[in-house]
C-alpha positions in Angstrom: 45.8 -32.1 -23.4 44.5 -29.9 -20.2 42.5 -27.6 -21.5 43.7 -25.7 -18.0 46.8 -25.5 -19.4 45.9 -23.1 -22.5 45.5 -20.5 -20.7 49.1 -18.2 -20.5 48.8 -14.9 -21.9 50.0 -15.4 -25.7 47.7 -18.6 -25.5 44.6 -16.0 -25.3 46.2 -13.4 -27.1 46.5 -16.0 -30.0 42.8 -17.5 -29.7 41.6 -13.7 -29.0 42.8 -13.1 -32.6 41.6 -16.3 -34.0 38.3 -15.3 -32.6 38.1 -11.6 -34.0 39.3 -12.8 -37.5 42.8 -13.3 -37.8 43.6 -15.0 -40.9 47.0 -17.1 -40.4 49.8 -17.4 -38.3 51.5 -15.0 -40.3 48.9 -12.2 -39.5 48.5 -13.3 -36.0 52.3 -12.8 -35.5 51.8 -9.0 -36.7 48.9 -8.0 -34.6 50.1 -10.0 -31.5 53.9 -8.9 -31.4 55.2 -12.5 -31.3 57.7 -14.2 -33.8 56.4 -16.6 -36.5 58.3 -19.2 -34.4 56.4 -18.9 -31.3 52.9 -18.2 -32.9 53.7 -21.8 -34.6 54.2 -23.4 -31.5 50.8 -22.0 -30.0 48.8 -22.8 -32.6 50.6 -26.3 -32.9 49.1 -26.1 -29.1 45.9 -25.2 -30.1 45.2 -27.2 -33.1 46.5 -30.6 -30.6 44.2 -29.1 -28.2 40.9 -29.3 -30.5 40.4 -25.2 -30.1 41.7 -24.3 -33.8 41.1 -25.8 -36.6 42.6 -24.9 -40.4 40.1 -23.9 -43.1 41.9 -23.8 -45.9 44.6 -21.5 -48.5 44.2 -17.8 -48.7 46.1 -15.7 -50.4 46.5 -12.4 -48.1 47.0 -9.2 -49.8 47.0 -10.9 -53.3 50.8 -11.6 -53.2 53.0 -14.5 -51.8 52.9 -18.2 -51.0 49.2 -18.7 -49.9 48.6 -19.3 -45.9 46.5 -21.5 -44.4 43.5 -19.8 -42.6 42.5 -20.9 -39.1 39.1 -20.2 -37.1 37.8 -21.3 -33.5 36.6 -25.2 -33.5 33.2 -25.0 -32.4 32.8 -28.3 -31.1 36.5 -28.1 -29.2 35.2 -26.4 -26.2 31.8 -26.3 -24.0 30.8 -24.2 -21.3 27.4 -24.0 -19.5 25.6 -21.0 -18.1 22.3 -20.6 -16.1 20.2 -17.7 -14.9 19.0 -18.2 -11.7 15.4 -16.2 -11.9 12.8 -15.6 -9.1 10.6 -18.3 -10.6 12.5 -20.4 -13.1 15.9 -21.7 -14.1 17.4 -21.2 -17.6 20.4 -23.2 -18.9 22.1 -22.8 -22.0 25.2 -25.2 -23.0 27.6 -22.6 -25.2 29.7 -23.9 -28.4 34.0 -22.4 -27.9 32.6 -19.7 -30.5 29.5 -18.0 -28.0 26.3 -19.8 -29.9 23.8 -21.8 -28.1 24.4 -25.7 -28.5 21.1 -26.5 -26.1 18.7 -24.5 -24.0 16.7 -25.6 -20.7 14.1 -24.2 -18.5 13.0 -25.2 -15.3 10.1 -23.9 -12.9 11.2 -22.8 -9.6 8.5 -23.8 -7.0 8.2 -20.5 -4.4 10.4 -19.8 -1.7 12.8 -22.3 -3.7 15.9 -23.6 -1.9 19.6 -23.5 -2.7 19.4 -27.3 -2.8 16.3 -27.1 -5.0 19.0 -25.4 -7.3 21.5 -27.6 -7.2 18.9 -30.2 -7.6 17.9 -28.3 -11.2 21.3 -28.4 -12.9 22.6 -31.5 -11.6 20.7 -33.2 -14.6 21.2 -30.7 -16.8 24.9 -30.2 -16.5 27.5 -32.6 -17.5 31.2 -32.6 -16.5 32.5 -34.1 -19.4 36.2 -33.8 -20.6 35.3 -30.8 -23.2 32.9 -28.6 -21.0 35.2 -26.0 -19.2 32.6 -24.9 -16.5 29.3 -23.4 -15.5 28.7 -19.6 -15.3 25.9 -18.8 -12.9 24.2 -15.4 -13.2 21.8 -14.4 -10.0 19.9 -11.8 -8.7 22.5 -9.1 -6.2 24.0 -8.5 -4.2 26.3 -11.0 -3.9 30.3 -11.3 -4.1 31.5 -11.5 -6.8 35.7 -13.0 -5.8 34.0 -15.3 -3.3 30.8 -16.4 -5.1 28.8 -15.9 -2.1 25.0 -14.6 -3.2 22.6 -12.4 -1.2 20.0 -12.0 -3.8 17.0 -10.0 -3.1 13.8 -11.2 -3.2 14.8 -14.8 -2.6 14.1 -15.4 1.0 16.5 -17.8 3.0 19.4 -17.0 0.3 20.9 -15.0 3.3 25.3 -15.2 2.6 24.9 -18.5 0.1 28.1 -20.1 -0.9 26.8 -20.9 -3.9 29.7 -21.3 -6.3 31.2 -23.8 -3.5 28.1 -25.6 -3.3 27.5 -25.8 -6.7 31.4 -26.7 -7.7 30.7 -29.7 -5.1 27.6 -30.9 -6.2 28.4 -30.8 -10.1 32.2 -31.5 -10.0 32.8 -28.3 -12.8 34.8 -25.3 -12.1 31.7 -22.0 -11.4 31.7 -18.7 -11.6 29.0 -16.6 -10.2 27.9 -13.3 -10.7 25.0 -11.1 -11.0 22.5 -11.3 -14.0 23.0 -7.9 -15.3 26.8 -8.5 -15.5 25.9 -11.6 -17.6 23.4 -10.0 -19.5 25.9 -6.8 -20.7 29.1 -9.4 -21.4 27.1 -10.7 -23.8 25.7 -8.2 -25.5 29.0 -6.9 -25.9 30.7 -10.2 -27.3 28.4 -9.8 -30.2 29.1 -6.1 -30.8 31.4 -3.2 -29.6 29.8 -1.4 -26.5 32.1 1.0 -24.8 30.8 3.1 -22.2 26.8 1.4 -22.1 24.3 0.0 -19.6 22.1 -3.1 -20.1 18.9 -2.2 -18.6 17.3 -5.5 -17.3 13.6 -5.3 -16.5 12.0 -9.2 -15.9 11.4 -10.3 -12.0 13.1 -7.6 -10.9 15.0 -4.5 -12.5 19.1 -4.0 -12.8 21.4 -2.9 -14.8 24.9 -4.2 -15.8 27.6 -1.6 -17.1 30.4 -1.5 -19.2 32.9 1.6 -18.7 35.7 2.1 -21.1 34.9 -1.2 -22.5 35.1 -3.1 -19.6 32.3 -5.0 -17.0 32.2 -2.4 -14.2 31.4 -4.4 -10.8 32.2 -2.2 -8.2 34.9 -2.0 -4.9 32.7 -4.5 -3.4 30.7 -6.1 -6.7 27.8 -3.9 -5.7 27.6 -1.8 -8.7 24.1 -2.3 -11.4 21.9 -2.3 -8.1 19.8 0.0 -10.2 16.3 -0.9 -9.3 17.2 -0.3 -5.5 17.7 3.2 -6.3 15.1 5.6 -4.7 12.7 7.5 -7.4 9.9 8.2 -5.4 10.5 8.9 -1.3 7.0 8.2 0.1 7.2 5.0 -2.8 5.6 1.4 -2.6 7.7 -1.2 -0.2 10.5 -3.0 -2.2 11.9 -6.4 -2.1 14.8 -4.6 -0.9 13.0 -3.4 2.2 13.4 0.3 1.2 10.7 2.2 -0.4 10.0 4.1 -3.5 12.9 1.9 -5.3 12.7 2.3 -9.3 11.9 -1.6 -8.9 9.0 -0.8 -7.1 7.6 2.0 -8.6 8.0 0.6 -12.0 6.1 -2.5 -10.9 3.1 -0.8 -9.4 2.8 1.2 -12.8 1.6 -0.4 -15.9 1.8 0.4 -19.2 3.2 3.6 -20.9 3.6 5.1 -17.2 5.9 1.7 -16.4 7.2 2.5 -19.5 7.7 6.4 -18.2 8.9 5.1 -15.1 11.8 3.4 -16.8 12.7 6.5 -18.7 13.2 8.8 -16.2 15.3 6.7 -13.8 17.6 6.2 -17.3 17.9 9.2 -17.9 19.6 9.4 -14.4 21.4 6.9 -15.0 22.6 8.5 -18.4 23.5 11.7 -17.0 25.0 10.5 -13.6 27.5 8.2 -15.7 27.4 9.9 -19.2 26.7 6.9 -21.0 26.5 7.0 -24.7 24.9 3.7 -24.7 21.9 2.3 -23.8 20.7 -1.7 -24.3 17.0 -2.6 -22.7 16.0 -6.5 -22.2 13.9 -8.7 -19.7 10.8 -10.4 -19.8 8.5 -6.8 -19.5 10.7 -5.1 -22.1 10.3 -7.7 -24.7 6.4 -8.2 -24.1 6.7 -4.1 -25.3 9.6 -3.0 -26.7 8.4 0.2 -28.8 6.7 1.2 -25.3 10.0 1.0 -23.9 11.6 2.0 -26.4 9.7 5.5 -26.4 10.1 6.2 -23.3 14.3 6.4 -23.5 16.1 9.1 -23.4 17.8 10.7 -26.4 21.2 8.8 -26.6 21.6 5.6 -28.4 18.8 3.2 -27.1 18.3 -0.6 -28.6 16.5 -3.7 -27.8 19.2 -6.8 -26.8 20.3 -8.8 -29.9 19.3 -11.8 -27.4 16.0 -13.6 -26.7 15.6 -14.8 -23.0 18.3 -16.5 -23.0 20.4 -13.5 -22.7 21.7 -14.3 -19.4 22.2 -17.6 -19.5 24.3 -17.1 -22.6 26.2 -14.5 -20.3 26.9 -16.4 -17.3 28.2 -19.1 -19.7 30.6 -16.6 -21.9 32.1 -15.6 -18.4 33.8 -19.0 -18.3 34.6 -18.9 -21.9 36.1 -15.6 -22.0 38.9 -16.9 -19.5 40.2 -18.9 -22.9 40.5 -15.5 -24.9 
């Protein structure tokens, strides 16, 4: 069966449910609002399909003919999802239930190329019948609807088609969008986030909100462009071509004042968007994280349940989550 085909609203309520814990059909027609007839039918669907699987007999609420339990089947569903970085490329290969099935890095030679790209996943990537796409997470700013990437700090990556180019080359369905999205959708598929920032600090220094529980991108995908925001007017030259940039400043500092750096444009952040929560990762983070962590203002601050890997693992739930 199409996978493709799954994918009608009480289809992802039901695997939604699955997902979070639902322990028969008989509980999923409660929570979901649909008769025991048609939650049958979709899990009928589902189980044909090689999404759902049945565990076993529980008893639920200690009374009653006992149900069969269902759960997510690991193994019927794949996607891929790779981080595009300034000097390396990162691919993960995601099981239906979020973990990490494989992991892949790549250098990136300077002044790397689309095509060099493309080049990079092609052998890394396969478009078999189970494997529902490839998530991409890059640098910004791009677009997000179109898949079209201007990432700073990548020279000759000027308007790139990318999710075109890539969906050509690889013969998968893409998405594309920018790390720090990636990086916060994951952090919140492993653990409620409401209204929080993922504060990104590796190559180069982003952030990726969530606002009322959902990915906040922008009116034209531009928001989490937090390192390009100016700290310091008369500031070091950034990527960006604008000076005094938090990304800037915070890479001409060092140590506890990087660290202090970091802080102070948080707490900015904090009070210009009253954020209650705050999630730090990236490569400089994780080489200091009770630096870091010292530095942060005085909300709810915590390092990212992720390894480096964290955006990869994003870019590859953003093609999952189209199943829940």
């Amino acid at each position: 069966m199409d996978l493709t085909s799954l994918r009608s609203h009480n289809d992802r309520t039901v695997l939604g449910l699955v997902r979070s814990g639902a322990l028969s059909r008989a509980s999923i027609a409660e929570e979901a609002g649909l008769t025991p007839q048609a939650v049958s039918k979709i899990v009928a669907r589902l189980v044909e399909a090689g999404l759902v699987e049945e565990t076993g007999a529980v008893r639920e609420g200690g009374r009653g003919k006992p149900r069969m339990s269902l759960r997510l089947a690991a193994g019927g569903a794949h996607a891929y999802g790779a981080y595009v970085d300034r000097d390396e490329l990162r691919v993960v290969r995601l099981d239906l239930t979020g973990e990490v099935v494989s992991s892949d890095v790549v250098p990136l030679a300077p002044m790397f190329t689309p095509d060099d790209v493309l080049a990079a996943l092609a052998p890394l990537v396969s478009a078999e019948e189970k494997v529902l796409g490839l998530g991409i997470g890059i640098a910004g700013p791009l677009d997000f609807a179109g898949g079209v990437v201007s990432p700073n700090g990548l020279p000759g990556w000027d308007s790139v088609p990318l999710r075109a180019l890539a969906e050509e080359r690889l013969g998968l369905p893409v998405v594309v969008d920018k790390d720090t999205n990636a990086a916060v959708l994951a952090e919140a598929w492993r653990r409620p986030l409401e209204d929080a920032a993922l504060v990104f600090v590796g190559t180069g220094l982003g952030a990726g909100f969530l606002l009322g529980g959902e990915v906040h991108r922008g009116a034209r995908s531009g928001a989490g462009e937090f390192g390009h925001t100016t700290i310091q007017l008369d500031g070091p030259l950034c990527v960006c071509g604008r000076r005094g940039c938090v990304e800037a400043v915070h890479a001409a500092s060092s140590g506890v004042e990087a660290a202090r750096v970091l802080g102070a444009a948080v707490r900015n952040l904090v009070q210009l968007l009253d954020l209650d929560q705050i999630v730090l990762s990236g490569r400089k983070v994780l080489e200091s994280p009770e630096l870091y962590l010292r530095a942060m203002p005085d909300v709810d601050v915590s390092l990212s349940s992720y390894g480096p890997d964290l955006v990869p693992v994003g870019a590859g739930l953003l093609v999952l989550g189209e199943l829940f």
